[in-house]
C-alpha positions in Angstrom: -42.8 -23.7 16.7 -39.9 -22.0 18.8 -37.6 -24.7 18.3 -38.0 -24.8 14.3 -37.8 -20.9 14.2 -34.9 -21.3 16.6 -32.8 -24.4 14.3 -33.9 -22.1 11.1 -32.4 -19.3 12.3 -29.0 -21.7 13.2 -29.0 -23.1 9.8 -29.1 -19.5 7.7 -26.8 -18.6 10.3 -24.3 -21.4 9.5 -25.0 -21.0 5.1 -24.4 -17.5 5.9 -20.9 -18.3 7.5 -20.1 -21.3 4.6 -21.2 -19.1 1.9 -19.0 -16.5 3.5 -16.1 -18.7 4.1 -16.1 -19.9 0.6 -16.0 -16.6 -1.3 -13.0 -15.6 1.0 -11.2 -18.7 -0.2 -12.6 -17.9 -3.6 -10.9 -14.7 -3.4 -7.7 -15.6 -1.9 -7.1 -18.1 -4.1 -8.0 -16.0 -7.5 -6.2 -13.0 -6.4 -3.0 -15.0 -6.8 -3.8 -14.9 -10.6 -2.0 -11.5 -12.2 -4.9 -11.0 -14.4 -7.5 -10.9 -11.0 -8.2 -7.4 -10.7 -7.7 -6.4 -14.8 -11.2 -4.7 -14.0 -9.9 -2.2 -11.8 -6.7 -1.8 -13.9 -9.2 -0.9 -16.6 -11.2 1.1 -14.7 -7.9 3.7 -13.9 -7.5 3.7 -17.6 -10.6 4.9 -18.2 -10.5 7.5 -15.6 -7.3 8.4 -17.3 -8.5 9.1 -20.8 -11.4 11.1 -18.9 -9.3 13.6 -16.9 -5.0 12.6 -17.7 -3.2 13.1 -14.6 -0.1 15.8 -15.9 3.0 14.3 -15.9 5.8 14.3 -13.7 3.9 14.2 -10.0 3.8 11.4 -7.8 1.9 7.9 -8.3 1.1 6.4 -5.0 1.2 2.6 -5.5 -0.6 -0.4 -3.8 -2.8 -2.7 -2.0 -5.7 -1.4 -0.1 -4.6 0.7 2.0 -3.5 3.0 -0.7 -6.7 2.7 -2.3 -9.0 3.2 0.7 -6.7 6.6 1.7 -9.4 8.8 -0.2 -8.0 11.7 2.0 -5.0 11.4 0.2 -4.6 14.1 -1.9 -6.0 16.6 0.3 -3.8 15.0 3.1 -0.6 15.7 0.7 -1.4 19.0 -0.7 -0.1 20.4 -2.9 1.8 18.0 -3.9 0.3 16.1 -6.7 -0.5 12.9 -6.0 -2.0 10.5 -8.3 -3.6 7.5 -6.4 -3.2 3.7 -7.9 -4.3 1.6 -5.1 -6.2 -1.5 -5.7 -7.2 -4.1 -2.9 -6.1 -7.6 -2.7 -3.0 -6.8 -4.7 0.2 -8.9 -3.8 3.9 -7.2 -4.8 3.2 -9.7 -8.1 0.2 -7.6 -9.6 2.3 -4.5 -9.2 5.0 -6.0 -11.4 2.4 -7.1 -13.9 0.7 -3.7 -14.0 3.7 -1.4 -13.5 3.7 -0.5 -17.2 -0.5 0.5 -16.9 -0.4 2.2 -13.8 2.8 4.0 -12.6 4.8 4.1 -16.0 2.4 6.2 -18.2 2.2 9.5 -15.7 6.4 9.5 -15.9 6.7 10.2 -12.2 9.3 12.4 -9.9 8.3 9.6 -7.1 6.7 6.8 -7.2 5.4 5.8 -3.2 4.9 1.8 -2.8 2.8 0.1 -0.1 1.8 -3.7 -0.8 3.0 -7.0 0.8 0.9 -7.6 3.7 -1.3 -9.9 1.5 1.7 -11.8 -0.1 3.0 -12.3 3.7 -0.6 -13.5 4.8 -1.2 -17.2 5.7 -1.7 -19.4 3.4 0.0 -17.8 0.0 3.5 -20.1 0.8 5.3 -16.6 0.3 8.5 -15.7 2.5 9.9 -12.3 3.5 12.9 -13.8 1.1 10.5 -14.6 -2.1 9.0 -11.0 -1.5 12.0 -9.5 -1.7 12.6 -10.9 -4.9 9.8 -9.6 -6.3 10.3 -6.0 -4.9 13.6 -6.0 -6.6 12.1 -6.9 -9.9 9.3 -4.0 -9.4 12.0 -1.6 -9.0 14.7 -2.7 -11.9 11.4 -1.8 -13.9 11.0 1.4 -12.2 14.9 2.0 -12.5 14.8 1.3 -15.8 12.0 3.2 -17.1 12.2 6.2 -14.6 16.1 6.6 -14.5 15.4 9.8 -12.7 12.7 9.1 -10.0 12.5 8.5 -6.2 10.9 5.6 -4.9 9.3 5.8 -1.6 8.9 2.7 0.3 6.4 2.7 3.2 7.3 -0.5 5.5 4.9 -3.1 5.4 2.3 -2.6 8.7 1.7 -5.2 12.0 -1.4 -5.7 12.0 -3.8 -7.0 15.0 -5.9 -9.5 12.0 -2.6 -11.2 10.6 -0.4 -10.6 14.2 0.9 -13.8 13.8 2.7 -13.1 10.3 4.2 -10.3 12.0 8.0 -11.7 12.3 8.0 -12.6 8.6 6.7 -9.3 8.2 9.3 -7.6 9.7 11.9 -9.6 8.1 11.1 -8.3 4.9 10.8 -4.8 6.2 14.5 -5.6 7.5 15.6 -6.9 4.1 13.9 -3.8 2.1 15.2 -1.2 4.5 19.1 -3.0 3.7 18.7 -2.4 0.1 17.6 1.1 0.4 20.8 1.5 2.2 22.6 0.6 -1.1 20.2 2.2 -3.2 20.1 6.3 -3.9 16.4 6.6 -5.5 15.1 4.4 -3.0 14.1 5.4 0.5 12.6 3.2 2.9 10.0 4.6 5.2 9.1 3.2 8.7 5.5 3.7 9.4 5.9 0.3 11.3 7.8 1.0 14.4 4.9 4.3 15.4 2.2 1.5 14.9 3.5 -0.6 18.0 3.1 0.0 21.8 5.3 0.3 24.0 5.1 -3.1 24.5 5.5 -4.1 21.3 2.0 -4.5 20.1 -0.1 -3.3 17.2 -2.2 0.1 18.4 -5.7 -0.2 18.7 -6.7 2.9 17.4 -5.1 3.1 14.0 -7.2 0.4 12.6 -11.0 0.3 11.9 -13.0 -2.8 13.0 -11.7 -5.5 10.5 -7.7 -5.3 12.6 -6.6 -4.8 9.1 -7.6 -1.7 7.4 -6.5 1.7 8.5 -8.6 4.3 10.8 -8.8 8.2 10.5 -6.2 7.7 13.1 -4.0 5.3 11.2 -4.0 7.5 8.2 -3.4 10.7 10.5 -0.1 9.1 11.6 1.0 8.2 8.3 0.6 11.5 6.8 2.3 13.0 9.6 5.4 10.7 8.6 5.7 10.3 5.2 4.4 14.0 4.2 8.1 15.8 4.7 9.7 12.8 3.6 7.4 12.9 0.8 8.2 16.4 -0.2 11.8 16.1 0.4 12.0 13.4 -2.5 9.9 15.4 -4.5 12.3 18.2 -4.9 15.0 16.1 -4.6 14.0 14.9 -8.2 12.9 18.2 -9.7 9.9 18.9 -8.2 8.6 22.7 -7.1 7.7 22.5 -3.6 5.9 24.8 -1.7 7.8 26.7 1.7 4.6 25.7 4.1 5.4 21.6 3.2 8.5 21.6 5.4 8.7 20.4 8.8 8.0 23.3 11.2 6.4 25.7 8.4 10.2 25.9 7.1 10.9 26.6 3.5 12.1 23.4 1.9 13.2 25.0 -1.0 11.2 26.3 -4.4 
């Protein structure tokens, strides 16, 4: 009796894993499709009709670490932050949905975080084809909002996709090069305080996955990108308040 509760147990065990195993590849292989996550496109619409976020703030951009930052705005205050985060999304899906989700609320700065799942194993994409499709996403935003900042926050080593980390990092390279050319676009290293001294992803700053931020993770970036954050923000127009700059300083009004 022990030994069939014992294989029962194995074989729910293993469907668990295989049924597991197969919605993963399910999901990586869908989410390359630009009409994947339509439904949470749709959704921010909606939430937009409901309660329109005023124009002229700052659209926070991305895969899921922008949408899981639900401390955001209260983490950026008072700057106005509108938050347009969905997970799973590749620098593709931003290109596709720039026109829904960043274009409409004619922002002073639009802040960008997504790549680690086009650089991920297994999607054939290269710190050079990423690049490419960066570039696009900001000839759009260029074009459209002639006047606004773009923010980029480098892409993140991670302890799940270590591995990818020198493709990573190459495309951070090649992203922080064309900032140097670029006026309205300003590339921000939340990378480099991630690592160890030895050159290792930090423990603490993700939850248990090796992927997703922690309280910690999201502590650090705030403490980086805020005064960059409000620097841009007046830079293109924006009223900022004295206590946002470094030190308690006034950063202008």
């Amino acid at each position: 009796m022990l030994k069939k509760l014992l294989l029962g147990s194995a074989l729910a065990g293993a469907a668990l894993l295989l049924c597991g195993w197969l919605a993963l590849r399910w999901y990586q292989a869908g989410s390359l499709e630009l009409d994947f996550f339509d439904d949470a496109i749709a959704a921010f619409e909606a939430a937009d009709r409901a309660d329109p976020p005023a124009p002229g703030g700052i659209v926070f951009v991305g895969s899921s670490s922008i949408r899981l930052w639900d401390t955001l705005a209260r983490d950026m205050a008072p700057l106005p932050v509108v938050r347009r985060g969905f997970g799973g999304a590749h620098m593709d899906h931003l290109v596709h949905h720039v026109d829904r989700i960043v274009i409409p609320y004619q922002p002073r700065v639009v802040v960008v975080f997504a790549g680690g799942n086009d650089l991920g194993a297994g999607t054939g994409k290269t710190a050079d084809s990423y690049l490419a499709k960066f570039a696009e996403l900001l000839a759009r935003l260029h074009a459209d909002l002639p006047e606004a900042r773009v923010l980029f926050l480098s892409l993140k080593p991670t302890i799940l996709r270590w591995e990818r980390w020198p493709e990573v990092r190459k495309a951070n390279d090649a992203v922080a090069r064309l900032a140097e050319a670029d006026p309205l676009l300003e590339y921000v290293d939340v990378a480099t305080p991630m690592l160890t001294a030895d050159g290792e992803p930090r423990g603490e700053l993700f939850v248990w996955d090796g992927l997703h931020l922690s309280e910690s993770g999201y502590a650090l970036w705030t403490e980086i990108l805020r005064p960059r954050l409000a620097a841009a923000y007046q830079g293109a127009g924006g009223v900022v308040s004295p206590a946002l700059a470094p030190g308690g300083e006034a950063a202008g009004d």
